[in-house]
C-alpha positions as CSV (number, residue, x, y, z in Angstrom):
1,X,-6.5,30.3,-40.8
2,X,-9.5,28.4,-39.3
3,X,-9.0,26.2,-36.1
4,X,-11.6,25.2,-33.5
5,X,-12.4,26.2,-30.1
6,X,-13.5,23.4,-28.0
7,X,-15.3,22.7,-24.9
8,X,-14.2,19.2,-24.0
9,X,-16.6,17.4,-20.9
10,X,-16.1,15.2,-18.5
11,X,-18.3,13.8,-15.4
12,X,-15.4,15.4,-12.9
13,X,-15.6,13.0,-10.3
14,X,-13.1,12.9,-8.2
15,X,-10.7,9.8,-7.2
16,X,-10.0,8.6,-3.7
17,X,-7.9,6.2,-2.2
18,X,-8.3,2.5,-2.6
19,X,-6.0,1.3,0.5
20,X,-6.2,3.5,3.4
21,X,-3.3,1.4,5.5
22,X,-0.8,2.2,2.5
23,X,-2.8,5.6,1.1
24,X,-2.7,4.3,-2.5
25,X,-5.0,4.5,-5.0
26,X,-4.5,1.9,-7.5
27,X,-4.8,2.1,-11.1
28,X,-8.4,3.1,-12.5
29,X,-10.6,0.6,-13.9
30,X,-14.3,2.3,-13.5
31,X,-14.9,5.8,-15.6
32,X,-12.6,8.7,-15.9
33,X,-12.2,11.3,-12.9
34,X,-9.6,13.6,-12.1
35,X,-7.3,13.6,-9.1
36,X,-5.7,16.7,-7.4
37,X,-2.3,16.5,-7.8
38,X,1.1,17.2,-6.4
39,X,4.1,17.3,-8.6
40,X,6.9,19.0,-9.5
41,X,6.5,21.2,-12.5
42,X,7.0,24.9,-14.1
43,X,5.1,27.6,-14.1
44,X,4.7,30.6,-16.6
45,X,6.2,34.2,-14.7
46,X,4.5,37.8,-15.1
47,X,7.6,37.8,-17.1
48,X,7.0,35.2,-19.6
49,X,9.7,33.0,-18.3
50,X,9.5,29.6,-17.0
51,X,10.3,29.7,-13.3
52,X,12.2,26.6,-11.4
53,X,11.0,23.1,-11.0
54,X,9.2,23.3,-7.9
55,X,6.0,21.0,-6.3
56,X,2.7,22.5,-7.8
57,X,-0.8,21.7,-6.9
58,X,-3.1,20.9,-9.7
59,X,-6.1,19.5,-11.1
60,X,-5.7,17.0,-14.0
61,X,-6.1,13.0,-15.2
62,X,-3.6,10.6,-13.8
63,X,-5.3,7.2,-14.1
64,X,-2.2,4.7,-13.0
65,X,-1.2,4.6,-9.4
66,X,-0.7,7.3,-6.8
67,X,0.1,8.1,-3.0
68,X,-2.6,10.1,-1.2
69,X,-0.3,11.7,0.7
70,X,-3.1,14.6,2.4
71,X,-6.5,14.1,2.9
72,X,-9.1,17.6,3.2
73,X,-12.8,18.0,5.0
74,X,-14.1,20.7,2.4
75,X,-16.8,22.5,4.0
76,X,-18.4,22.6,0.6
77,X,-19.3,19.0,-0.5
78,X,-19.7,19.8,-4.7
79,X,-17.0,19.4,-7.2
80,X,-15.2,22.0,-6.6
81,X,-13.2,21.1,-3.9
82,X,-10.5,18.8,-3.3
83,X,-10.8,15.9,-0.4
84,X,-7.2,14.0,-1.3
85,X,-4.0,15.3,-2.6
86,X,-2.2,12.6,-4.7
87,X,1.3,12.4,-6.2
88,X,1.5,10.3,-9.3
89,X,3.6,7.5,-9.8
90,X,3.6,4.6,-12.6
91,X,4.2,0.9,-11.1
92,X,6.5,-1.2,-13.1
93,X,3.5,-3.5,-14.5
94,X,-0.1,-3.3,-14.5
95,X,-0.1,-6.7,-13.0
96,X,1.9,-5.3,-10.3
97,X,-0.6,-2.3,-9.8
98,X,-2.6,-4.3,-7.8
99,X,-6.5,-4.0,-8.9
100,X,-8.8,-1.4,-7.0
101,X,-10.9,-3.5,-4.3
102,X,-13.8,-1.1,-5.3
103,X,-13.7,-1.6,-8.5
104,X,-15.5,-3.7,-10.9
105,X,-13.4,-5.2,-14.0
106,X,-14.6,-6.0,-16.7
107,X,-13.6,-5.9,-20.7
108,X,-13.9,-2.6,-22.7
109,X,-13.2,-0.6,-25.0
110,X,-15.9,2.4,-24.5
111,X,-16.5,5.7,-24.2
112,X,-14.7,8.2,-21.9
113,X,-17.5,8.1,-19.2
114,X,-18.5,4.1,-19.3
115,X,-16.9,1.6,-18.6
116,X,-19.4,-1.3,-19.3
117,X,-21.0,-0.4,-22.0
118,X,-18.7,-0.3,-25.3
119,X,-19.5,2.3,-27.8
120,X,-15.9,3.4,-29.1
121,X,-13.0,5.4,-28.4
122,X,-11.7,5.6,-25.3
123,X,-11.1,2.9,-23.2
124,X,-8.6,0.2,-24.0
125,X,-8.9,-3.4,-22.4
126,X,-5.9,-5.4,-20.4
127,X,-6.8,-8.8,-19.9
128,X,-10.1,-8.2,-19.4
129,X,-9.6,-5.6,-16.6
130,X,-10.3,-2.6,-17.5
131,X,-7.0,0.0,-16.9
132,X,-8.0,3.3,-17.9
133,X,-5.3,5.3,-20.3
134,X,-5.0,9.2,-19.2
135,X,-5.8,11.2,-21.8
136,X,-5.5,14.3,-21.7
137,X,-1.5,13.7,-20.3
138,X,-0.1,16.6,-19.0
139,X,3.0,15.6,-18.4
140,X,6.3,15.9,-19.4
141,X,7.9,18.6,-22.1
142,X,4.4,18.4,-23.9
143,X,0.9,17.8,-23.8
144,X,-0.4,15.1,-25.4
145,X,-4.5,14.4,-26.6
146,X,-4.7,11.0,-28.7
147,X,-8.1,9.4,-27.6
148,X,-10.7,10.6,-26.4
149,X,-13.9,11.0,-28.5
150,X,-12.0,11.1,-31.5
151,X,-14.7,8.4,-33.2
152,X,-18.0,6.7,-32.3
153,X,-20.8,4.6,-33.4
154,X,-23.2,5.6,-35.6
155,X,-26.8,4.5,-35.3
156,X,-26.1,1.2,-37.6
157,X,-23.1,0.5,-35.2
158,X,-20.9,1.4,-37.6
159,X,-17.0,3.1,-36.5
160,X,-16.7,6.9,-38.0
161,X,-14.1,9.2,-36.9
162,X,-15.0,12.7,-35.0
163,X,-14.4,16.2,-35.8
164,X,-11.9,15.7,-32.8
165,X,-9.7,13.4,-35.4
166,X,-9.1,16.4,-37.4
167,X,-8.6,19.6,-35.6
168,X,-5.6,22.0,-36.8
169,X,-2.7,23.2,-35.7
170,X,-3.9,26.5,-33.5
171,X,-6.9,25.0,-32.2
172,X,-8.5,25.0,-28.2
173,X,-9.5,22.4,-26.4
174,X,-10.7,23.6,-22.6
175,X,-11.0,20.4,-20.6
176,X,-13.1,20.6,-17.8
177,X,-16.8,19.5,-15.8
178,X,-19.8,21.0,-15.6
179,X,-20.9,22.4,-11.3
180,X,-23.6,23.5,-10.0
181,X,-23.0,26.5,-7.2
182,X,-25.4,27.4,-4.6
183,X,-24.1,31.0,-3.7
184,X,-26.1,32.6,-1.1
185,X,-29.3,30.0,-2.2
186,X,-28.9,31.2,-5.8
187,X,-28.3,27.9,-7.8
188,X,-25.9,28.9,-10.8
189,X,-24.0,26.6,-12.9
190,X,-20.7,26.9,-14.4
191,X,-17.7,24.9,-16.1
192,X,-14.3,24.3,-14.0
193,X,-11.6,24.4,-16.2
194,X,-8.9,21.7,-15.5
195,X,-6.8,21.7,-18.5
196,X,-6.1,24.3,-21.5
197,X,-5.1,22.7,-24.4
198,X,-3.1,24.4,-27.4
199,X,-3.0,22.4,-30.5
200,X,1.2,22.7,-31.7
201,X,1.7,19.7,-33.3
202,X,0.1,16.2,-34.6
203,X,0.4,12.4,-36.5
204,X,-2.1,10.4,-37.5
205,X,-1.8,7.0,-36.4
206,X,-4.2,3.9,-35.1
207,X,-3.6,2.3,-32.2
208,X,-2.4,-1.1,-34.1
209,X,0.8,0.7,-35.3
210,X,1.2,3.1,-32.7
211,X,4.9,2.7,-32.3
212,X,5.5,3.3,-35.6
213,X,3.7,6.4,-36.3
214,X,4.2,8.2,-33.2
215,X,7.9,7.0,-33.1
216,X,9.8,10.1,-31.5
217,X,7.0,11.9,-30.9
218,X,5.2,10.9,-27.5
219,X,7.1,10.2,-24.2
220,X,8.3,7.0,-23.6
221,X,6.2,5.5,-21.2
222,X,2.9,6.9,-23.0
223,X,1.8,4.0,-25.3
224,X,2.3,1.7,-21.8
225,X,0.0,4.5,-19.5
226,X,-2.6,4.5,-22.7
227,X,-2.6,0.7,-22.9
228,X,-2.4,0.5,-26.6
229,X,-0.6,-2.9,-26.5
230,X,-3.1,-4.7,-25.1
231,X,-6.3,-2.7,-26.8
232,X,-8.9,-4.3,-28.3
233,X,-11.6,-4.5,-30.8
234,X,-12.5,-2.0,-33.9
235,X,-11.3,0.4,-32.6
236,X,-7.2,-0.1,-32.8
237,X,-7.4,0.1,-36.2
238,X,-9.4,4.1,-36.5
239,X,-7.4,6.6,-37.9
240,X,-7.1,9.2,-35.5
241,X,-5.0,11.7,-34.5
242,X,-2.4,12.6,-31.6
243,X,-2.0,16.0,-30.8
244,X,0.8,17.4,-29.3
245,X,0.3,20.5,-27.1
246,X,1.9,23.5,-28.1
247,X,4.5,25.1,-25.1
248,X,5.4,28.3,-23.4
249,X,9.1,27.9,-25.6
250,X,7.2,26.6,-29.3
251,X,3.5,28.9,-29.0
252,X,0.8,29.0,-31.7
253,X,-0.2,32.5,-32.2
254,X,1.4,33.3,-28.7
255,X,-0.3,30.4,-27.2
256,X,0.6,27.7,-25.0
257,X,-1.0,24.9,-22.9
258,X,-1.0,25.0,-19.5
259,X,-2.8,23.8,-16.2
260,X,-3.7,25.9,-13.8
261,X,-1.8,25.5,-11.1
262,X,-0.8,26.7,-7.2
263,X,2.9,26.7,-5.6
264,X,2.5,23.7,-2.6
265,X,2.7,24.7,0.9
266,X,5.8,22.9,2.2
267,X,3.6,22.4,5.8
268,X,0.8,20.8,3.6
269,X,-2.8,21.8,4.1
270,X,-3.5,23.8,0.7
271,X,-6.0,23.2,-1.6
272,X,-7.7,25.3,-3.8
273,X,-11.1,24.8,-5.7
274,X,-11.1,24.3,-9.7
275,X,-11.2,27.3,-12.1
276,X,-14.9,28.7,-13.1
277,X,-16.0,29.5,-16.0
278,X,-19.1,31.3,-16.2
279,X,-21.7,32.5,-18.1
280,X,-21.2,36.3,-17.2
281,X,-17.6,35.9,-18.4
282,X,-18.8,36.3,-21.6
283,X,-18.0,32.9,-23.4
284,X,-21.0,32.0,-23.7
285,X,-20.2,31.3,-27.7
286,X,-17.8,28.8,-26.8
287,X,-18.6,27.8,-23.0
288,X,-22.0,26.1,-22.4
289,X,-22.6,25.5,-18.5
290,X,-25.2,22.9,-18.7
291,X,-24.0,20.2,-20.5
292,X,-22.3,17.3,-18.6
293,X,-20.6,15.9,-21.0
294,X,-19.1,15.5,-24.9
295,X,-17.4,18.5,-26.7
296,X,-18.7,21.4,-28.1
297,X,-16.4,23.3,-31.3
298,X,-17.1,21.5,-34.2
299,X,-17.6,24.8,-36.1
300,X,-14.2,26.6,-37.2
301,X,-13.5,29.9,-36.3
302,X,-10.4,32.4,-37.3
303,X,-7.4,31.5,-35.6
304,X,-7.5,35.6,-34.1
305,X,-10.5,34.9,-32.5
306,X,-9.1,31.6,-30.9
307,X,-6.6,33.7,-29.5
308,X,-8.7,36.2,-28.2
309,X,-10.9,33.1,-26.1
310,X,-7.5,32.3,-24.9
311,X,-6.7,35.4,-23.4
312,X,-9.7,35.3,-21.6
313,X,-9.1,32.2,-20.5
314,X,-6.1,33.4,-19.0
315,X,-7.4,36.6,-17.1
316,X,-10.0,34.2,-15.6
317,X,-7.6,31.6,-14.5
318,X,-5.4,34.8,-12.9
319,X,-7.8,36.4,-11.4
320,X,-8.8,33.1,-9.4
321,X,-5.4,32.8,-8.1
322,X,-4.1,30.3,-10.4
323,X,-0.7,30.0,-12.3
324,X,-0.3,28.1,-15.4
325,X,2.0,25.0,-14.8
326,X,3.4,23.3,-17.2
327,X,6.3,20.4,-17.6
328,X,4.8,18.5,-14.5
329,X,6.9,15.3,-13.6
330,X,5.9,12.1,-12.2
């Protein structure tokens, strides 16, 4: 069987903290970043087993409200490194998540990276302030990708699905940002992996009658983190796609998705830099490190050879130190 391997860009900003007498940050309304995280969550033994809940460190999306609960002074001011740890939590309302002071609202529903200039498929729109859905969601028993880049205007400003809308069962999507290193005052660039995602499962659906077609298939809160009650414009009405992630217990071809991950420090103070990919890892076929952003994988390839990227994928995150995490809580 054919599925796709999939490079899958953001800008990798990362978030900060919006109240520094109450260390929150409040819930995003500018372009997508990631936060390092602290939650508790799984993680895939030498065995194969899942190990105990325990806090893990990771990099990954969590646009609604958190607690900057550590702050870091990275020596090494790129990407790669983390300056706040934050541990998620969801507020009871968006009206009680009380609106970034360093953020500008305004009404959307764009792509992934902008959030004042509508184009299609990512950002939904809650009364007129923008409150960005997380997507991928790492969270919970699954993985879930249901958004992102999945259609887009074409140059008569017409709506047409992606290639994203349609991926099968097997496929890999590596989510992650493009960095440029300076090693020794050799300037290489390479892509830090956040998120490997396993396609296991997946419904069609719009936005409009979300709660219909995904009934019993995403988490409960997810439709309320995504903002698809309140989303406007064309775009509730695509028919896209929400994927579930396959898992360590339900695999595709023996794969799973997973975030790299670290065990926290009880005394605090770790951090650890994202996962590179680069170009002498010899992925070149399915890893381009200059691009900034978009996906690369339209073009199918045999499920075997999907496999075989994964792998990979999985010596590289090892061999940086990294565990895969999985089941995270917030």
């Amino acid at each position: 069987m054919d599925v796709n391997v999939i490079q899958f860009l953001h800008p990798g900003e990362e978030h900060g903290v919006d109240d520094r007498k109450k260390m929150i940050k409040y819930w995003n309304h500018g372009p997508h970043k990631r936060k390092f995280l602290k939650a508790r969550g799984q993680y895939v033994t030498a065995r194969g087993t899942l190990s105990e809940q325990v806090p893990l460190l990771f990099w990954g999306e969590w646009e609604p409200n958190s607690h900057v609960v550590e702050t870091f002074s990275p020596a090494n001011k790129l990407k790669l490194w983390p300056r706040y740890l934050h541990e998620p939590y969801l507020p009871s309302s968006k009206k009680s998540a009380v609106l970034s002071p360093v953020s500008t609202p305004s009404s959307c529903l764009g792509d992934c990276g902008e959030a004042k200039k509508p184009k299609g498929g990512c950002i939904t729109d809650w009364d007129n302030d923008c409150c960005q859905n997380t997507d991928p969601f790492v969270f919970g028993e699954a993985f879930i990708y249901s958004l992102c880049q999945q259609w887009k205007k074409d140059k008569k400003g017409s709506l047409h699905t992606t290639y994203l809308s349609r991926l099968p069962i097997g496929s890999l999507i590596l989510f992650g940002s493009k960095v440029a290193l300076d090693t020794g005052g050799t300037k290489e660039d390479a892509f830090a992996l956040d998120t490997v995602f396993v396609v296991g499962d997946s419904r069609r659906y719009t936005i409009k009658n979300y709660k219909t077609a995904l009934a019993d298939f995403i988490p409960k809160d997810y439709g309320y983190i995504m903002g698809f009650d309140h989303a406007r414009g064309a775009g509730v009405s695509m028919n896209i796609r929400c994927y579930k992630g396959a898992t360590p217990s339900n695999p595709v071809n023996g794969m799973y998705s997973f975030s790299p991950c670290q065990e926290a420090d009880p005394k605090g103070g770790k951090s650890f830099h994202k996962v590179l990919i680069k170009k002498t890892d010899g992925l070149n076929d399915y890893i381009n490190v200059k691009v900034t952003q978009g996906s690369k994988g339209s073009i199918t390839v045999p499920d075997s050879e999907a496999q075989k990227v994964w792998t990979k994928v999985c010596e590289i995150v090892e061999n940086q130190g990294c565990l895969q995490g999985v089941n995270f809580q917030y």
